[in-house]
Residue frames as a rotation matrix with the C-alpha (Angstrom) as fourth column:
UNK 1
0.589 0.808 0.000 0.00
0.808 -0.589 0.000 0.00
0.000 0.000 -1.000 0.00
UNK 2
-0.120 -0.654 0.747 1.72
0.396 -0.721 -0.568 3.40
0.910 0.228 0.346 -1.22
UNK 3
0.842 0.239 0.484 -0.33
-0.243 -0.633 0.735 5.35
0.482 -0.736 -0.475 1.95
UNK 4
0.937 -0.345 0.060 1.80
0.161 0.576 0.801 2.76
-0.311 -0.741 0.595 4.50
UNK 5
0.374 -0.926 -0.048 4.90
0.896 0.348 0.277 3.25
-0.240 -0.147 0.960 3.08
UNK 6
-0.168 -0.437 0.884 4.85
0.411 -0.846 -0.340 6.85
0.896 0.306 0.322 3.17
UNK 7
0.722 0.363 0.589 3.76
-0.317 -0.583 0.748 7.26
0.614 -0.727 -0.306 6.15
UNK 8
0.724 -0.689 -0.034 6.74
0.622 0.632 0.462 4.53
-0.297 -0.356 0.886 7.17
UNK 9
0.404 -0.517 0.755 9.02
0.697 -0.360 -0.620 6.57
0.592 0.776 0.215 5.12
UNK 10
0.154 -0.063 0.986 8.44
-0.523 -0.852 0.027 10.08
0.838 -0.520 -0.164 6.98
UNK 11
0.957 -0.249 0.152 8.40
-0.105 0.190 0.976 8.05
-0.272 -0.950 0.156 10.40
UNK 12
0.349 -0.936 0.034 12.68
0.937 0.348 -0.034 7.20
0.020 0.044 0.999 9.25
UNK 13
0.134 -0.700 0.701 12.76
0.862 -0.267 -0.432 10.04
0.489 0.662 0.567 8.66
UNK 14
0.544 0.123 0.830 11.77
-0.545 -0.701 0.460 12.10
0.639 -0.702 -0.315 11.49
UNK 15
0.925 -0.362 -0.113 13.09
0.177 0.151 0.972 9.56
-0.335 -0.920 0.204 14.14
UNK 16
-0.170 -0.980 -0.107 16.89
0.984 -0.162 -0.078 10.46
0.059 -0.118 0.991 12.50
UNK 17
-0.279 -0.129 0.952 16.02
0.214 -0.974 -0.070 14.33
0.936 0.184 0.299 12.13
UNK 18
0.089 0.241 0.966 14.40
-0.758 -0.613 0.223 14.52
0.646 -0.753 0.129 15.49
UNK 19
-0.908 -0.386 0.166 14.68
-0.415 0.765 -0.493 11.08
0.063 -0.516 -0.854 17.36
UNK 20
-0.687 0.549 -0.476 12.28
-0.119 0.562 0.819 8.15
0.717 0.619 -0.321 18.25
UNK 21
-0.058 0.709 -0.703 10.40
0.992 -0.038 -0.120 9.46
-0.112 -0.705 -0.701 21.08
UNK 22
-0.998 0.028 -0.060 9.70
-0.038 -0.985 0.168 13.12
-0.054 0.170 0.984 19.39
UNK 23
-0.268 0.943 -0.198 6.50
0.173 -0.154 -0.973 14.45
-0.948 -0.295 -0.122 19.07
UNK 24
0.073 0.430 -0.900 6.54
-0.975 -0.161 -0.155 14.82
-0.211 0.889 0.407 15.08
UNK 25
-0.997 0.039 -0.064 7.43
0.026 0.981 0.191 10.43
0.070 0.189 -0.979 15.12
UNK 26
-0.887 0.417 0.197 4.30
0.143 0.655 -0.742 10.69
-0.439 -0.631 -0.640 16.96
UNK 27
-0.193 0.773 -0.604 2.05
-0.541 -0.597 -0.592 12.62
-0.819 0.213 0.534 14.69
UNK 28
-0.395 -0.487 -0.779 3.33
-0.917 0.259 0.304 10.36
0.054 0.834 -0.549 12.16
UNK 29
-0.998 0.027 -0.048 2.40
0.050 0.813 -0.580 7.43
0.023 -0.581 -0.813 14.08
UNK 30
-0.342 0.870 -0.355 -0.88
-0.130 -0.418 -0.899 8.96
-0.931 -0.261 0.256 15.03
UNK 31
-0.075 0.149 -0.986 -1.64
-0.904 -0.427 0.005 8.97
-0.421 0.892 0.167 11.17
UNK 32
-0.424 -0.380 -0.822 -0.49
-0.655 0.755 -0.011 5.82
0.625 0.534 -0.569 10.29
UNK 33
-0.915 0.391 0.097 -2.86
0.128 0.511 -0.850 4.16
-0.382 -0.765 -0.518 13.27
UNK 34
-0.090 0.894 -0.438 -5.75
-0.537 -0.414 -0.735 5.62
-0.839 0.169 0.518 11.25
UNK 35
-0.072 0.046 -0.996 -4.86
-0.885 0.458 0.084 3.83
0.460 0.888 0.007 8.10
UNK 36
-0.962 0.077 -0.263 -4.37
0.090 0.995 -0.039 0.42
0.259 -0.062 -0.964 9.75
UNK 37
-0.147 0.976 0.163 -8.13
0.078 0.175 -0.981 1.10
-0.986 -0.131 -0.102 11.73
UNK 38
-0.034 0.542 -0.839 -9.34
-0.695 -0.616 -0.370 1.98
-0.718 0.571 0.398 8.39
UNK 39
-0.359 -0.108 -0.927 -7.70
-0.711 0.675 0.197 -0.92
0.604 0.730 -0.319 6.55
UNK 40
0.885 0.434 -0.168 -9.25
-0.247 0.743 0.622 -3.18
0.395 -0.509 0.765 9.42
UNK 41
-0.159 -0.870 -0.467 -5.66
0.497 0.338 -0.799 -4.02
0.853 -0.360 0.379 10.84
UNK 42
0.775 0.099 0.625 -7.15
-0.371 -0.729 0.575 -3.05
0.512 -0.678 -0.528 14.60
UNK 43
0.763 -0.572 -0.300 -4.06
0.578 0.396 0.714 -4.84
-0.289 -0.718 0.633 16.41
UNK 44
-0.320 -0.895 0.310 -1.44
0.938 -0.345 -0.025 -2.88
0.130 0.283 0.950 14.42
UNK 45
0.112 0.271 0.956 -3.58
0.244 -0.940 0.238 0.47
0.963 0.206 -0.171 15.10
UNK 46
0.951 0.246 -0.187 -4.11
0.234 -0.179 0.955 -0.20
0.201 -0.953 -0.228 18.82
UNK 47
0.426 -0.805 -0.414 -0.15
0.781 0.096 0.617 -0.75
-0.457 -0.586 0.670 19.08
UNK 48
-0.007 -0.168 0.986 0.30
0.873 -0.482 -0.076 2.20
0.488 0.860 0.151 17.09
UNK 49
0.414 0.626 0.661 -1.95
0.005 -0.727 0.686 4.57
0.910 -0.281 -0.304 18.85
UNK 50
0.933 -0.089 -0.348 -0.47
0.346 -0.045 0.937 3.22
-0.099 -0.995 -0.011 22.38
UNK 51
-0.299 -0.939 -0.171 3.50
0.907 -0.335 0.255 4.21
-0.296 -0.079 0.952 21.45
UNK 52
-0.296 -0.032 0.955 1.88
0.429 -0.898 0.103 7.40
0.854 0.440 0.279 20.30
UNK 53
0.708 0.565 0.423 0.46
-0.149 -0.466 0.872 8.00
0.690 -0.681 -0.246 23.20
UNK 54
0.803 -0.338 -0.490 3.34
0.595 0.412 0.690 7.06
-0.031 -0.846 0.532 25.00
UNK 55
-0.401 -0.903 0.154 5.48
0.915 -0.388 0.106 9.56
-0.036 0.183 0.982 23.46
UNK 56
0.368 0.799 0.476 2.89
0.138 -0.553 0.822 12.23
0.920 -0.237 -0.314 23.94
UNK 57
0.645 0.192 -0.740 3.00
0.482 0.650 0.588 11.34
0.593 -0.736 0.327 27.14
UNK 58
0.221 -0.874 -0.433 6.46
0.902 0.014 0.432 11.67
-0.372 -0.486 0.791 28.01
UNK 59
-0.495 -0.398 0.772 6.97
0.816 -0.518 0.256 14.52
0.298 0.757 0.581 25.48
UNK 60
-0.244 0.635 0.732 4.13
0.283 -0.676 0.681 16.89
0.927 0.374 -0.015 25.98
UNK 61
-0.562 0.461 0.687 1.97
-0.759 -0.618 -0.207 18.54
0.329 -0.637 0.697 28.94
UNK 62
-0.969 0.107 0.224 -0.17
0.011 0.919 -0.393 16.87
-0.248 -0.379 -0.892 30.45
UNK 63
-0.013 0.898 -0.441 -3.17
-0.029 -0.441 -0.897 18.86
-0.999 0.001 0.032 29.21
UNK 64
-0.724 -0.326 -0.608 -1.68
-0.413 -0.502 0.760 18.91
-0.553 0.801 0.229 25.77
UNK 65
-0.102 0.978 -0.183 -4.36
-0.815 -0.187 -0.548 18.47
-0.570 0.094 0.816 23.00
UNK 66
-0.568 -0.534 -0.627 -2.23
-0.710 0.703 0.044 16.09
0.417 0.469 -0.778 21.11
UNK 67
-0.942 -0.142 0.306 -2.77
-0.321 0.654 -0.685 13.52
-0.103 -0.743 -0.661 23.94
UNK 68
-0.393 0.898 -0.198 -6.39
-0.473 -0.382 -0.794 14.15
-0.789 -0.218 0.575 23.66
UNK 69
0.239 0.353 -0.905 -6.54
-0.971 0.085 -0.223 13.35
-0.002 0.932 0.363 20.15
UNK 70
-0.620 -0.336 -0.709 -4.98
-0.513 0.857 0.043 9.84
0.593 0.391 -0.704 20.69
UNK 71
-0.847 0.433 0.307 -7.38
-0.084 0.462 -0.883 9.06
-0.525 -0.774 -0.355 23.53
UNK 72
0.127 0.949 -0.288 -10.04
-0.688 -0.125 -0.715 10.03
-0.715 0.289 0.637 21.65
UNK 73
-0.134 -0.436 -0.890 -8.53
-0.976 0.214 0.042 7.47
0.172 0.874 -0.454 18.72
UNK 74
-0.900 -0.429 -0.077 -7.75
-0.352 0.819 -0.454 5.03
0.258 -0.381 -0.888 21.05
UNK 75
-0.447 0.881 0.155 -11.26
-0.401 -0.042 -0.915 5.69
-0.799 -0.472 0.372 22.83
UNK 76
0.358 0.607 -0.709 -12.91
-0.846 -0.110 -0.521 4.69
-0.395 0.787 0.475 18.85
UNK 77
-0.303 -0.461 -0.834 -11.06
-0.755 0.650 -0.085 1.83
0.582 0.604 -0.545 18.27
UNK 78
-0.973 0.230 0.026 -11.87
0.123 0.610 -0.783 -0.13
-0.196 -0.759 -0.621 21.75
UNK 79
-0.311 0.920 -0.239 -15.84
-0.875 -0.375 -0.306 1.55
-0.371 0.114 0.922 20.52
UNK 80
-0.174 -0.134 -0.976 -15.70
-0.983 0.083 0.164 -0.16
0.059 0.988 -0.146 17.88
UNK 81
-0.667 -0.280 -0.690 -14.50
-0.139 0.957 -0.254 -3.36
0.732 -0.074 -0.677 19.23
UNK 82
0.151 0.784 -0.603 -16.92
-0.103 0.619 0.779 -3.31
0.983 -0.055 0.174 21.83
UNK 83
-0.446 -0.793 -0.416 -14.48
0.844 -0.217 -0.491 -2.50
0.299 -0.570 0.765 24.53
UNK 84
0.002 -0.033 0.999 -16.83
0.486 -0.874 -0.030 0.09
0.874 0.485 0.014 26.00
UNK 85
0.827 -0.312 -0.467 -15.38
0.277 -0.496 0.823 0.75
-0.488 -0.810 -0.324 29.60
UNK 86
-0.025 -0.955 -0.296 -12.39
0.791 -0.200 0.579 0.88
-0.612 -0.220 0.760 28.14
UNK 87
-0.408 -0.136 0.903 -13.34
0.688 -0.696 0.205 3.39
0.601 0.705 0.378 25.11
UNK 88
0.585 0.806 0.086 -15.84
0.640 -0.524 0.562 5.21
0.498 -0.273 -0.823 27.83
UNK 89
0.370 -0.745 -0.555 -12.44
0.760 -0.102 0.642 5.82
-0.535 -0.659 0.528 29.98
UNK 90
-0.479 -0.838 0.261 -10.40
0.854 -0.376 0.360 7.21
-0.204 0.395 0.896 27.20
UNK 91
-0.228 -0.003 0.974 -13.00
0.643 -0.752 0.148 9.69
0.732 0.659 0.173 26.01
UNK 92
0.861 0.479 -0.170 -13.84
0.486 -0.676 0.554 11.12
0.150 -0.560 -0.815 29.24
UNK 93
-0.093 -0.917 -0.388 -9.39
0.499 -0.380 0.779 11.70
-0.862 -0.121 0.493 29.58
UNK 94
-0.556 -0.381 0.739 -9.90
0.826 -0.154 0.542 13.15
-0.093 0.912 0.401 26.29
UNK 95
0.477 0.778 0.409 -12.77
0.656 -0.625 0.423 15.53
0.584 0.067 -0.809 27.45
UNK 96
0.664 -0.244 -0.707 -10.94
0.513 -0.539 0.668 16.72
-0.544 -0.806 -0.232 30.71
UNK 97
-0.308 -0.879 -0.363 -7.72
0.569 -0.477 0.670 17.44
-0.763 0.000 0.647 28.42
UNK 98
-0.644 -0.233 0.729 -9.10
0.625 -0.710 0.325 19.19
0.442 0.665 0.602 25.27
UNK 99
0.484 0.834 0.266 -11.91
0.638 -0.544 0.546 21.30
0.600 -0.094 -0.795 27.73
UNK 100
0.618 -0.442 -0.651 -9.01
0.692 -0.087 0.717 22.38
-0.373 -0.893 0.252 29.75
UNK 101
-0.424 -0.797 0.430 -7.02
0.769 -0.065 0.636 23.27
-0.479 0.600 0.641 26.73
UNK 102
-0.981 -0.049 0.189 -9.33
0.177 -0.629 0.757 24.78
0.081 0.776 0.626 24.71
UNK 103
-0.741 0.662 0.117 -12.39
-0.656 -0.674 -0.341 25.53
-0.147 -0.329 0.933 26.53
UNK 104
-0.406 0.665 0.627 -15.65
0.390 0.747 -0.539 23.89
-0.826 0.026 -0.563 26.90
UNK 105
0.602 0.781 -0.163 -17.20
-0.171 -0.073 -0.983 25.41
-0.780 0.620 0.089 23.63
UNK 106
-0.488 -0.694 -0.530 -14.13
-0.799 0.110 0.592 24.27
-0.352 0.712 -0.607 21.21
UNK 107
0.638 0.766 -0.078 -15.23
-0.753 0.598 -0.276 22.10
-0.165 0.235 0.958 18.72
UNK 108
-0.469 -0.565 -0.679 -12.67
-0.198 0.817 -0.542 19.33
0.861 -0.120 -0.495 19.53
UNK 109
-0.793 0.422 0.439 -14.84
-0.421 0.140 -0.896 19.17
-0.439 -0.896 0.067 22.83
UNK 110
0.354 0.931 0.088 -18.02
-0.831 0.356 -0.427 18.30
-0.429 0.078 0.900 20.79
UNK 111
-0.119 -0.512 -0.850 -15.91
-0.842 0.507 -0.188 15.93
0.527 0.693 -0.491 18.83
UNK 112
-0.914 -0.405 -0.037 -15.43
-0.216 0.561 -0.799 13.87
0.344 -0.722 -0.600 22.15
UNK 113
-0.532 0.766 0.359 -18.94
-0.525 0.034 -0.851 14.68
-0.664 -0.641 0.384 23.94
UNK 114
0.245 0.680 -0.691 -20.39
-0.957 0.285 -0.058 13.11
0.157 0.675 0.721 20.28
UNK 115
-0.106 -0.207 -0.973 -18.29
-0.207 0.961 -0.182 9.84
0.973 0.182 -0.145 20.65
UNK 116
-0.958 0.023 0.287 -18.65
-0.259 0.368 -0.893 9.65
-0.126 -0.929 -0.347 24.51
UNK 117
-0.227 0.974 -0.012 -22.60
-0.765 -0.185 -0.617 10.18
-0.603 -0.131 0.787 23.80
UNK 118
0.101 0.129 -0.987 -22.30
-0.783 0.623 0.002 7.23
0.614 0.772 0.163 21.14
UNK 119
-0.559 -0.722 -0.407 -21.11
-0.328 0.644 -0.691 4.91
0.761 -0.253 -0.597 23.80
UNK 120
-0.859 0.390 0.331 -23.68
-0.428 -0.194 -0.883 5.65
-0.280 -0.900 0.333 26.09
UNK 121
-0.059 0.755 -0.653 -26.22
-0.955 -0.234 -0.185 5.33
-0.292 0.612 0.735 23.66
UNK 122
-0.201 -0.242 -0.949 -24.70
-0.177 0.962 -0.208 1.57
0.963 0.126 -0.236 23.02
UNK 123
-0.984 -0.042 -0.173 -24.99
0.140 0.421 -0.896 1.28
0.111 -0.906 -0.408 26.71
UNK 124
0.098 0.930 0.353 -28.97
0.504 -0.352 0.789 2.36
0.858 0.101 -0.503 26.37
UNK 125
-0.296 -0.530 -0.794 -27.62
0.907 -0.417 -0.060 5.45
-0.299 -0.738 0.605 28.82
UNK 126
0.247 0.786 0.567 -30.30
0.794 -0.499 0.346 7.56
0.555 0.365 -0.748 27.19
UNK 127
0.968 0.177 0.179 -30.22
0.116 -0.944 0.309 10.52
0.224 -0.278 -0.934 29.50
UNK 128
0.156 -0.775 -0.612 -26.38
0.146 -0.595 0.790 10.68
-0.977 -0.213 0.021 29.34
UNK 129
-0.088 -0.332 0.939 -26.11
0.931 0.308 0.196 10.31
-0.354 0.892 0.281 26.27
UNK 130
0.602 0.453 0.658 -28.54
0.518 -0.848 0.110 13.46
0.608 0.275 -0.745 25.44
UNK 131
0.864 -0.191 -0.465 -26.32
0.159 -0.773 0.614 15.14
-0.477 -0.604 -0.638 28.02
UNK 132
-0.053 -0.979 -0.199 -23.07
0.044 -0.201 0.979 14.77
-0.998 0.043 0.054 25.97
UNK 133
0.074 0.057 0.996 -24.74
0.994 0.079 -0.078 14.99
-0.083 0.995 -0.051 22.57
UNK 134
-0.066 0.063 -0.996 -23.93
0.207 -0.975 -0.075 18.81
-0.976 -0.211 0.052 21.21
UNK 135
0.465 0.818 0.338 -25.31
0.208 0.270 -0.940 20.18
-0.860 0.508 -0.045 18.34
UNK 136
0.519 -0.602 -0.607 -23.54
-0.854 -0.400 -0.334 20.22
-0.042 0.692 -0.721 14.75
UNK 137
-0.509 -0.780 0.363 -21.87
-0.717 0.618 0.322 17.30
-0.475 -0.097 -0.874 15.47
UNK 138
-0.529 0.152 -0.835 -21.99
-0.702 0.475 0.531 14.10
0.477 0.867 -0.145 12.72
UNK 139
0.232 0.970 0.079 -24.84
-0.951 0.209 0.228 11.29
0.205 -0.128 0.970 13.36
UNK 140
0.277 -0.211 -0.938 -22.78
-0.159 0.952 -0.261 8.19
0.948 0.221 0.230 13.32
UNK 141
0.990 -0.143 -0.002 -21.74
0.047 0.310 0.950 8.65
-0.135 -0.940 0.313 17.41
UNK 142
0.377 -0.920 0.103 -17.87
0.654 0.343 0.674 8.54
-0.655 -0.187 0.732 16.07
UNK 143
0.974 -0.218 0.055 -15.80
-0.037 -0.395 -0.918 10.83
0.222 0.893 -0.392 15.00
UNK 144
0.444 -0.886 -0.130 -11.74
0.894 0.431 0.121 10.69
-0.051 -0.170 0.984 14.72
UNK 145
0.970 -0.221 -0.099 -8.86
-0.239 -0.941 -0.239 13.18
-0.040 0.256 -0.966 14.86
UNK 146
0.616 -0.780 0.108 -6.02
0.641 0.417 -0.645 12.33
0.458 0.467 0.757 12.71
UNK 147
0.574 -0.485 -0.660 -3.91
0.341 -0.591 0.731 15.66
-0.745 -0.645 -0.174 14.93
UNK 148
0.853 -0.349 -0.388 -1.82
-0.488 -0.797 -0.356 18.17
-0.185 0.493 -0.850 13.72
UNK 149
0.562 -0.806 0.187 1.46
0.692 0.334 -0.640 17.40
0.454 0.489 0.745 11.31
């Protein structure tokens, strides 16, 4: 697949220009977890998404939005799978950090409150749900953020 081996590519190349626990490996990473969920490859996305988040982690703030975005990733893959304590977990760490960041009316906040409110909604959690649906946001209950390059 051309996508996969450009996104491999740039990852060689950032971990010699910046090393392999930088934060631009990880955006890279962070990208290249979205293609494998997308191509169905969820075992190579999850382990994707977790070393991104683990360089995040170590790399960033703790509030940083970055982080956010891979919970929320991570939080849509485990959705998916059915895994929903564990996806319910990640998106609520993904609410606290992008409403901190960027405020409770950013629309990386509805992003989350739509996919937390999907989960609920699988859980027949009817009146949370309606509490974390916000309006504008896309009908399917999921939505992803691929994060900034």
């Amino acid at each position: 697949m051309e996508a996969e081996s450009l996104y491999r590519r740039a990852i060689a190349i950032r971990e010699k220009a910046f090393g392999p626990d930088s934060v631009e490996v990880g955006q890279t990473l962070n990208k290249l977890a979205e293609l494998a969920r997308t191509e169905g490859l969820v075992g190579e996305a999850e382990k994707l998404w977790r070393r991104t988040s683990q360089i995040w982690e170590e790399s960033l703030s703790a509030d940083h939005p970055l982080l956010a975005s891979v919970q929320n990733n991570l939080g849509l893959l485990y959705a998916d799978q059915g895994k929903l304590d564990d996806a319910e977990a990640l998106f609520h760490r993904a609410l606290e950090i992008d409403q901190k960041a960027l405020g409770a009316d950013h629309p990386d906040v509805a992003r989350v409150l739509n996919n937390l409110a999907g989960v609920y909604l699988r859980r027949l959690r009817y009146p949370e749900a309606e509490e974390h649906v916000s309006p504008g946001t896309c009908d399917s209950g999921t939505e992803a953020r691929a994060g900034a390059l």
